[in-house]
N, C-alpha and C positions, 0 to 999 in steps of 0.2 A: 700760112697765108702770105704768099706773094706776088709783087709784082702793084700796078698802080691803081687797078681793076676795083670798082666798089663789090660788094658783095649784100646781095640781099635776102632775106628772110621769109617765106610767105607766111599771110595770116594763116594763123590756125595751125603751126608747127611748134615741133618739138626738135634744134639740132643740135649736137655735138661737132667742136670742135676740137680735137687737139693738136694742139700747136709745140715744134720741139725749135727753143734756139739756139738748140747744137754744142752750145758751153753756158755753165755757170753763169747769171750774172745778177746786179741788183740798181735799180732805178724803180722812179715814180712809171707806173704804167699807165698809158694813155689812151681813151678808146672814142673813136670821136662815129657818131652814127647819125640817124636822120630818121624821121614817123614812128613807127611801129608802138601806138598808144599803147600804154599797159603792159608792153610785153615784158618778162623779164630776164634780164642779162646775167649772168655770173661768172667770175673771172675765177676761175680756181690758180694758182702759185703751186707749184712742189720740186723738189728738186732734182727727184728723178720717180720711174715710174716703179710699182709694185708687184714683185709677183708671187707672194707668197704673206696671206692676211695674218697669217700665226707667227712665224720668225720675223716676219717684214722685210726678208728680204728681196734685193734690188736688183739683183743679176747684174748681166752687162749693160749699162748705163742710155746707150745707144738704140738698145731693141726696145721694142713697141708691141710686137705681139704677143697677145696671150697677156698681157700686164695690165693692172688699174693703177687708176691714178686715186690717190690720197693727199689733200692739204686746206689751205687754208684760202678762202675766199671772197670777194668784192661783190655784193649783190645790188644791181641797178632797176630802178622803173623805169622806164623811158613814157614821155609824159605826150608824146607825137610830135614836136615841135622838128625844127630842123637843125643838121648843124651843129648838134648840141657834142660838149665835148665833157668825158670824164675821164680825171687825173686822179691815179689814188693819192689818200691823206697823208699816207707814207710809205717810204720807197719799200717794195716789196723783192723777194730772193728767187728767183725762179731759173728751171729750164725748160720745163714742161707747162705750157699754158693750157688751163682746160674750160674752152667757154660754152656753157649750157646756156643757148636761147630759148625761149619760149611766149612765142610773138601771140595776140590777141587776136582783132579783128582786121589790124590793118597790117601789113607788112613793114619788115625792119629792114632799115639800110645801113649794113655796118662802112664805112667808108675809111677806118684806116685805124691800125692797131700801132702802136710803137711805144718804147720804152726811154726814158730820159737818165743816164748813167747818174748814181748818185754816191761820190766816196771822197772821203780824204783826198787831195789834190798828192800822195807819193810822186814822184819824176825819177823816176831809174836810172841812176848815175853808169852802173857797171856795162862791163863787157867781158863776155869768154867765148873763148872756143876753142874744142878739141873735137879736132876733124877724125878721130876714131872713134868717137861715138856721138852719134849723133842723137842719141836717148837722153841726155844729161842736158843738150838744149832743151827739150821739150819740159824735164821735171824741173829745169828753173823758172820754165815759161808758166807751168800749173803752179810753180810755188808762188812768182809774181801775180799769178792772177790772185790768188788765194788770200794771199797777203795783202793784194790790194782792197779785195772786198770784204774783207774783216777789218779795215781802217776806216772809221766814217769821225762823228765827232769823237769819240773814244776808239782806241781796239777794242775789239768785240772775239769772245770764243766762236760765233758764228754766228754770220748776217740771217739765218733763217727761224732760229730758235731763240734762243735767251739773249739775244745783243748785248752782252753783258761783257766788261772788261775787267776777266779772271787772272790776276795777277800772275798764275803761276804761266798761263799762256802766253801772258803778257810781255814775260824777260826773253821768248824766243822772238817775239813779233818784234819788240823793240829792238833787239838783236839783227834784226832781218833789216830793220829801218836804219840802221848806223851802217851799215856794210854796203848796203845798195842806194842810199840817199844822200843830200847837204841836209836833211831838215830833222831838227833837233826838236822840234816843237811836239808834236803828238806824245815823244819819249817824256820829252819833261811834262808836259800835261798828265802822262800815266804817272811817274811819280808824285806828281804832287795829287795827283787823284787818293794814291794810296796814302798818302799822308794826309788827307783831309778824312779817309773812312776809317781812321784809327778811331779807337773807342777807350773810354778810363779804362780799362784793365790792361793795355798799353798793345793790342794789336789790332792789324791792317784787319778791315774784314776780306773776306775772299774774294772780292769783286764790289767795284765802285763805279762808278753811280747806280744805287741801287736802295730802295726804300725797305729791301727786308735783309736782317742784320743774319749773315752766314756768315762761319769762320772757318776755314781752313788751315790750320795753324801752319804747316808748314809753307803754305802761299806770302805768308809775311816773314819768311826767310826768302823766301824766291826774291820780293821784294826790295828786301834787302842787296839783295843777287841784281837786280837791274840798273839796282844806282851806282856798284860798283862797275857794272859793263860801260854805265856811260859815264864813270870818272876814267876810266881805260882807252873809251873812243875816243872822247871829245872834251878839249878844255875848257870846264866853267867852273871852276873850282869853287868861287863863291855862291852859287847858285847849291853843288852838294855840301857845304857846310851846312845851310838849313836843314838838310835833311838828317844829320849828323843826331839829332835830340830824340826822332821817331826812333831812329836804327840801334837809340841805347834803349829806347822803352820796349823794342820788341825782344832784344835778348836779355834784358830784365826779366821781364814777362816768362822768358825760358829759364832763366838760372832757377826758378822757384822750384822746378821740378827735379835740379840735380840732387840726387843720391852720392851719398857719399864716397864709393867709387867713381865719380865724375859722368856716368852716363844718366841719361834721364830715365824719370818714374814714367806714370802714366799721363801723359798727356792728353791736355780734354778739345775736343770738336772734332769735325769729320775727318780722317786723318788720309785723306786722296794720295795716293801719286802714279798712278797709272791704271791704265782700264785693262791691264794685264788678265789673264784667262784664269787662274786662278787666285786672285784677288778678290773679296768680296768688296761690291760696289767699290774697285778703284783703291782698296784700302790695303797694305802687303801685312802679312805675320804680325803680330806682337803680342805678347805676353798679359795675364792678369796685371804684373806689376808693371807693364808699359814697357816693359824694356825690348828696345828693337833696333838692330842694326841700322835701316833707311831714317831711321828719324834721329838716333846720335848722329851721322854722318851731314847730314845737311844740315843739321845747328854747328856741327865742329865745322863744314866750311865756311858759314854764315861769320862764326869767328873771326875767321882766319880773314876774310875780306875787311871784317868788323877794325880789327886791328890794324889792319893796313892803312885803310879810310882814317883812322882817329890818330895813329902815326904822322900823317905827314898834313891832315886838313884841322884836327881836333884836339884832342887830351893825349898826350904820352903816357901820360899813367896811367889810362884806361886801355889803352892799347897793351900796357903789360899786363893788365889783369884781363882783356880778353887772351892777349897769349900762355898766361897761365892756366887757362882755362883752358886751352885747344892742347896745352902738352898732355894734362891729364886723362885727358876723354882722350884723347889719341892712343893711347897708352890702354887705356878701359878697352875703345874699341877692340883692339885688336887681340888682346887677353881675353876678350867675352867670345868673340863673333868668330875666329882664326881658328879654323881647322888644319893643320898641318895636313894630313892626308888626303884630304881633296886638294892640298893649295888654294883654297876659297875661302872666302865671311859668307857664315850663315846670316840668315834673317833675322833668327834670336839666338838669345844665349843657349836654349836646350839643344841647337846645331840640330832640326828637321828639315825645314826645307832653308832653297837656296837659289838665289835670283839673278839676276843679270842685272839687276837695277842698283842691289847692294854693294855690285862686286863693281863695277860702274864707277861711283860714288868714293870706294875705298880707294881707286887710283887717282880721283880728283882731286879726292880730300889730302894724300901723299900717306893714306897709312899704309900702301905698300908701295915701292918705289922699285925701279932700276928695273933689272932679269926677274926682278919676283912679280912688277906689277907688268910685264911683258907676258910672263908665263897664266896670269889671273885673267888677262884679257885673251889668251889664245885661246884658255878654256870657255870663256862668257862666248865667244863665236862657236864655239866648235863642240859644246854640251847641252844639247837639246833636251835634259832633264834640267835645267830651269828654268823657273818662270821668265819665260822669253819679254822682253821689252815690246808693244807697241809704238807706233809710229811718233807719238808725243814724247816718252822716255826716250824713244833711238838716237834724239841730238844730247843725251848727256854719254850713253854710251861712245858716240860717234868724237866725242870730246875725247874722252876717257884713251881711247884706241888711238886719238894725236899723241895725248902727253904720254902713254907705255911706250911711244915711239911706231907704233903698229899705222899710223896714217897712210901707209901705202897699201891697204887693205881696204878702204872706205868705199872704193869704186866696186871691189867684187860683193859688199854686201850691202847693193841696193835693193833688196827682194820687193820689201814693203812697199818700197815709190813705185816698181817694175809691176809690181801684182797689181795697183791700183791702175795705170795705165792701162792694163791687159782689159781693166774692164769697163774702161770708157770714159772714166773720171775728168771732166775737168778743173779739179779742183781736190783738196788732198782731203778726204776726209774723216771721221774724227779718232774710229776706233777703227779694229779689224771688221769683215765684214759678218751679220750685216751689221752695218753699221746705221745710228742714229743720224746724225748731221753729216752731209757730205761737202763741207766744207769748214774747216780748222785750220788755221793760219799755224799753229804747233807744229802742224807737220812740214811747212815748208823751211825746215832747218838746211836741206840742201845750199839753200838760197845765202845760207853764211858760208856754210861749209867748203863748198866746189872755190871758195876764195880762202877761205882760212885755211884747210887746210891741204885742196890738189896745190892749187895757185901758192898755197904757204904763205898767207900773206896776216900778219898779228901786230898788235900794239905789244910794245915791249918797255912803255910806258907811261907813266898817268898825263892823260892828255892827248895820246897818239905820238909824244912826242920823238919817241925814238921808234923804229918801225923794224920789226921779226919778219925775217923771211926765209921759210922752210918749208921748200915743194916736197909736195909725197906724189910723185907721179903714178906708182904704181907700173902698169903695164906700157902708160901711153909711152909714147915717141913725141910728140909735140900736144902744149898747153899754150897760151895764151890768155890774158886778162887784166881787167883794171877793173879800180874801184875808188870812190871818193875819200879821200883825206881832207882834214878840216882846212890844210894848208895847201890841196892843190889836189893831185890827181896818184894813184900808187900806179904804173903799168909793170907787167910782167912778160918775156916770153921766153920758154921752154923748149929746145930742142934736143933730145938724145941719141946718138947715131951707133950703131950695129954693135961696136966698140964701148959702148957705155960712159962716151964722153957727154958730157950738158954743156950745151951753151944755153947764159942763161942772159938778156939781155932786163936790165932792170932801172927803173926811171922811177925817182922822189921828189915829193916835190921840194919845195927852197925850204932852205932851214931847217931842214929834217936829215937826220944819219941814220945808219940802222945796221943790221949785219944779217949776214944769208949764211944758213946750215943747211952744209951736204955732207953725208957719209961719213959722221963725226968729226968734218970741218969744219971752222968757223971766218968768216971773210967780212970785215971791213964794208960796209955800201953808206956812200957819200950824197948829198944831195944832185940831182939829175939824172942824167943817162950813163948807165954805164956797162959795159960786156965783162960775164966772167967767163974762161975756159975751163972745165973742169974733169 
């Protein structure tokens, strides 16, 4: 429906309408109409339309034909009077609106539909551009959108289903908030969120605010994982010492499980970490006695962050006894999990299957380094008998492929963001297709990335205080971008000519140094503007 035009209803009908508004979005919806006693209205909401009632799947996102619609909706009386206006009770997620009238004796007059945007106030600091692809505008533009409507009071894993702010989503969104914003506030809310849904047996539940008690055990390492990003981004040092008491209860809570080889037993609650294909519900490999490559690995990083954080903000001596904790299990891992002849970590110690998410993980965590964790990731791209990552795991893999040094790879394996474009998305949504929710802020890790690591732009110390700068341009010829620092603004711009020279021009802001790596160089960058030739 457009245009200024009222639109009327005759007594004694039955109509349909559906209404498409073209992209994602979420606001209170408004419908304001006139007589039609009795009749009744219903607002249907969904995100996209259906074509298939057995898999649910969605096809191309855009088409209309041959599809039903399925969701959830607003049912009104109209009582005849005039004028009369309805605003839903709460903002609702739609792209597809589906309204069934069904007028009585007298006729309806609808006279005007519209939507009131309803989200967290985000303001998007950044800017890029790379005039060779103009694709990588648009997947920052669906990551912004995505990212913005998964921010309301909490992050939320998605504005249409569970409005729930699931920690493990939560360390990408916050991630996506420190890189593209000034505002600090929503990050630390999510932390302190997770620190109020801890429970006496000393962990985070799996999402908070929320009156029924899930635990995802590995989600309160993620947690953990968020408060270190934002001791990394942003300087409040006093503000993470509080958090400092949760972060010993939750790996407390894990030491109880180690065996005496240093790797853990069986660990109890849902044990999610991607909605990979075969995975059952979200859950990778593990053994009777628990033992599994993805779940040592994420407590040995959880560690390693553990001891840094309690190093330089908390206890020294707890920082030696989480580091003596991380040599052993480091050591465990890679004696259980390390196949020499594939050059991969298995899932478990029997060595059957073997994953992208494990092998990920082992270059994060450093239990393989140098030409061997170059070689572990050339394989994770290029051996399509593993369990391939989904679009939520693709930002630890896409991490993983900075630190092997492989970041000038990132641009050729955007399939997952490119496939979802192809099919009309505006907004990332949550698994492969079909997919349940077509909208998860997880996937918009682009939205760090195309700055951390095209643009090579990293905190290289607690607080942001010193600033990393290592482009992976890959193919382009020219990059460009900025992004907010707590102290002022980072710019960057990139030129490389036929010859293989960069000029790299680079501006910090006051009171900040930092240093730029190319081609196993390393240079000196001072606060403001400054040109390298290279």
């Amino acid at each position: 429906m457009k245009g200024t035009r009222s639109l009327t209803i005759p007594a004694h009908s039955k109509v349909r309408l559906l209404l498409d508004n073209e992209q994602l979005t979420t606001g209170y919806l408004s419908l304001q109409f006139s007589r039609g006693k009795d009749a009744e209205i219903r607002i249907g909401y969904s995100e996209a339309l259906y074509s298939d009632s057995l898999t649910h799947a969605k096809g191309h996102r855009d088409q209309m034909e041959g599809k039903f619609f399925v969701g959830y909706e607003d049912r009104i009386q109209a009582d005849g009077g005039s004028n009369r206006d309805f605003t839903s009770l709460w903002w609702r997620t739609y792209r597809y609106l589906n309204l069934l009238v069904t007028t009585a004796d007298e006729p309806l007059v609808l006279e005007d539909l519209f939507g009131t945007s309803s989200r967290y106030p985000l303001k998007q600091e950044t800017t890029f551009s790379v005039p060779e692809r103009k694709d990588l505008q648009q997947m920052l533009d669906i990551g912004w959108r995505t990212a913005r409507l998964c921010a309301n009071e909490t992050y939320m894993d998605c504005p249409y289903y569970e409005q729930l702010q699931y920690f493990g989503d939560t360390r990408i969104q916050a991630l996506i908030t420190l890189y593209n914003t000034r505002d600090p506030w929503l990050v630390k809310n999510a932390l302190e969120q997770g620190r109020q849904s801890m429970v006496a047996d000393g962990l985070t539940m799996s999402r908070y605010p929320s009156n029924l008690h899930q635990f995802i055990s590995s989600f309160s390492l993620l947690w953990i994982g968020m408060g270190y990003d934002y001791y990394r981004y942003r300087d409040d040092a006093n503000y993470l010492k509080t958090l400092l008491p949760a972060h010993r209860q939750i790996l407390s809570w894990y030491e109880q499980w180690l065996k005496p080889d240093y790797s853990l037993g069986y660990v109890p609650n849902w044990f999610f970490a991607d909605w990979a294909n075969s995975f059952d519900y979200g859950e990778p490999p593990r053994e009777k006695d628990g033992d599994s490559a993805f779940q040592d690995l994420l407590y040995l990083m959880s560690l390693q962050m553990a001891a840094e954080l309690e190093q330089n903000l908390g206890l020294p001596a707890l920082a030696q006894h989480y580091q003596t904790l991380q040599t052993n299990l480091k050591k465990a891992i890679y004696q259980h999990y390390w196949n020499p002849g594939k050059g991969l970590l298995a899932d478990t110690k029997t060595q059957r299957s073997y994953s992208q998410h494990v092998n990920a993980l082992a270059v994060l965590a450093g239990v393989v380094e140098a030409d061997q964790a170059k070689q572990v990731m050339q394989t994770v791209l290029s051996d399509r008998s593993l369990t391939q990552t989904t679009i939520y795991f693709r930002y630890y893999v896409n991490q993983a492929l900075s630190k092997a040094g492989l970041g000038d790879l990132l641009l050729n394996h955007l399939q997952l963001w490119q496939d979802q474009m192809g099919l009309g998305l505006t907004t990332w949504a949550e698994m492969p297709e079909p997919s349940r929710s077509d909208c998860h802020a997880w996937g918009s890790s682009p939205n760090i990335e195309f700055y951390r690591i095209v643009l090579g732009i990293d905190s290289e110390a607690a607080g942001f205080k010193k600033i990393r700068i290592a482009p992976a341009l890959g193919t382009l010829k020219e990059a460009s971008g900025s992004m907010p620092h707590p102290a002022g603004t980072i710019k960057t711009q990139y030129t490389l000519n036929a010859q293989g020279k960069l000029t790299a021009r680079i501006t910090l802001p006051p009171a900040t140094s930092g240093t730029f790596y190319w081609k196993g160089k390393v240079y000196p960058l001072q606060e403001g503007s400054q040109v390298l030739e290279l």
